[in-house]
VMD Tcl script that draws the C-alpha trace (Angstrom):
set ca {
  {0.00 0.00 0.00}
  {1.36 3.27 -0.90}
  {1.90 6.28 1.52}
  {-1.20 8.17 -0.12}
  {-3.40 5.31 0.09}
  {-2.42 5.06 3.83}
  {-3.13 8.27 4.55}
  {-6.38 8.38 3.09}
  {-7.69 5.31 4.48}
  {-6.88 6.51 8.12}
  {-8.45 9.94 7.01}
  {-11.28 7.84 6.46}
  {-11.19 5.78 9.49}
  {-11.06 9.53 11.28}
  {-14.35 10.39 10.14}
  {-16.02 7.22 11.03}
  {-15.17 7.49 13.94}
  {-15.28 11.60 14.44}
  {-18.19 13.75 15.93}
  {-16.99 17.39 13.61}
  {-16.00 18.69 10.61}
  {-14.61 22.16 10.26}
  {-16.62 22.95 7.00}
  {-15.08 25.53 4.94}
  {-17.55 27.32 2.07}
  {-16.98 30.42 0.42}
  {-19.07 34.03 0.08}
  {-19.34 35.22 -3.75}
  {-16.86 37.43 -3.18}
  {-14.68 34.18 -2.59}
  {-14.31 34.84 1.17}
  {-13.85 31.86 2.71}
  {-16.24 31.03 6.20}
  {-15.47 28.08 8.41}
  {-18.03 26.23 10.54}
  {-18.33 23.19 12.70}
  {-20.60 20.62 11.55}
  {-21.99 17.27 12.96}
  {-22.20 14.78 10.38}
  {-21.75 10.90 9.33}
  {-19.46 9.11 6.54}
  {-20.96 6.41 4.86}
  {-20.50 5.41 1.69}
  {-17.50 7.45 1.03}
  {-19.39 10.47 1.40}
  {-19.99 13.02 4.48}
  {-23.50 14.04 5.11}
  {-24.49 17.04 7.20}
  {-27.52 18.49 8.44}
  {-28.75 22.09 8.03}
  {-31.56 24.67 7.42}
  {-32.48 25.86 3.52}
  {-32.44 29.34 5.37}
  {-28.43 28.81 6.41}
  {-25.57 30.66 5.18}
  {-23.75 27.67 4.42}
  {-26.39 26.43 2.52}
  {-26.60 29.37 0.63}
  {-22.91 29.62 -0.45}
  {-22.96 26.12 -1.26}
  {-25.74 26.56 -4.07}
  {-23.57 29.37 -5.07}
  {-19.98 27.16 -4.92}
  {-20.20 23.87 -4.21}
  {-16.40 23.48 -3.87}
  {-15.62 23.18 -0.19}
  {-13.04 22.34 2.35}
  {-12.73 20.00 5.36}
  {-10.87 18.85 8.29}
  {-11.38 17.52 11.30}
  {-12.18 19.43 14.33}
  {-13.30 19.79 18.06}
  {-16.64 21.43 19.02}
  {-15.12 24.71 18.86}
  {-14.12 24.46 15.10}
  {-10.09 23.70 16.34}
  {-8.31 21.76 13.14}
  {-7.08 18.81 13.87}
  {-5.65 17.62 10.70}
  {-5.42 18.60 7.21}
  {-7.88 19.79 4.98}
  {-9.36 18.10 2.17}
  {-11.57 19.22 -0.78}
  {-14.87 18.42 -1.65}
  {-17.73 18.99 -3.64}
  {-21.13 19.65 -1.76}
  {-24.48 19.34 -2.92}
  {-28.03 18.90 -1.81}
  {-29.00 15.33 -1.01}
  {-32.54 14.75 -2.71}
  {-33.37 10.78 -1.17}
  {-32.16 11.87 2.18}
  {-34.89 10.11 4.93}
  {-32.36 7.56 5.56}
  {-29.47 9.98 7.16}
  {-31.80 11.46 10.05}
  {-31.86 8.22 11.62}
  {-28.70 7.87 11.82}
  {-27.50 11.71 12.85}
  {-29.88 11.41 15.88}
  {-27.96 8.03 16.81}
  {-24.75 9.26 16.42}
  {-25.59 12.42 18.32}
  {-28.06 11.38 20.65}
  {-30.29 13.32 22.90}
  {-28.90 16.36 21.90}
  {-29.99 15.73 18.32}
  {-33.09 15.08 19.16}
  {-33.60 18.17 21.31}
  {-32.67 20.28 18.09}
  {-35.03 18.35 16.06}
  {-37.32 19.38 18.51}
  {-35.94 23.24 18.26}
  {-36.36 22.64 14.08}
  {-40.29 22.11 14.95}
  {-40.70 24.58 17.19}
  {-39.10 27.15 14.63}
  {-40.45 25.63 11.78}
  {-36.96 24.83 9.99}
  {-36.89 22.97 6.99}
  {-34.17 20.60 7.37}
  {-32.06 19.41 4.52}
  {-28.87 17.12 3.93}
  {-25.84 17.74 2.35}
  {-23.94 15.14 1.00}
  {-19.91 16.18 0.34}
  {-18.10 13.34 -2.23}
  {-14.14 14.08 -1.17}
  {-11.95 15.24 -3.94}
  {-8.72 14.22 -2.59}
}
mol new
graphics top color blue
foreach p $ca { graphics top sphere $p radius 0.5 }
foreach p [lrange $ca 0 end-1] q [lrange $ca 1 end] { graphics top cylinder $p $q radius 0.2 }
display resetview
């Protein structure tokens, strides 16, 4: 196995078994803005959750190039950034499940927030470039 393919498959043991993603999208201007995300990897793909009202929702109709690395809560790196390309998951049912599992009670508080506020929810799904 080569040093590249090493690194990427513990990159991709990282995010099964990480809880954030420092998500990097950009403005139109081509600012770049950085936020923690939960999300899952399955099928050699990330999936978040967020709001069709969201900023990062919005930049990513408008560029759906992105960055990521892993992070804490706080949005701390800690490794290396990756590209991606991000777009709206349309069959998407199947990834709630499986947020609220991996995030628990907490996840299921904010789905309970997402009611409340009447938020429509939506997935994005991020294939990794490199």
């Amino acid at each position: 196995m080569s040093l590249n393919n090493n690194y990427y498959n513990n990159f991709h043991q990282s995010l099964e078994t990480g809880n954030y993603i420092n998500l990097l999208t950009y403005k139109k201007n081509g600012k770049p803005v950085s936020t923690p995300v939960w999300f899952i990897f399955e099928d050699k793909k990330i999936f978040i959750r967020t709001s069709d009202k969201s900023g990062k929702f919005k930049r990513i109709k408008n560029n759906e190039n992105v960055k990521l690395a892993l992070c804490n809560i706080r949005g701390k790196i800690k490794g290396e950034w990756h590209n991606g390309l991000a777009k709206v998951e349309p069959n998407n049912r199947w990834v709630f499940p499986k947020i609220n599992k991996k995030y628990g009670i907490v996840a299921h508080l904010l789905n309970i927030l997402y009611k409340i506020k009447k938020m429509n929810i939506i997935i994005i799904s991020i294939d990794l470039l490199d």
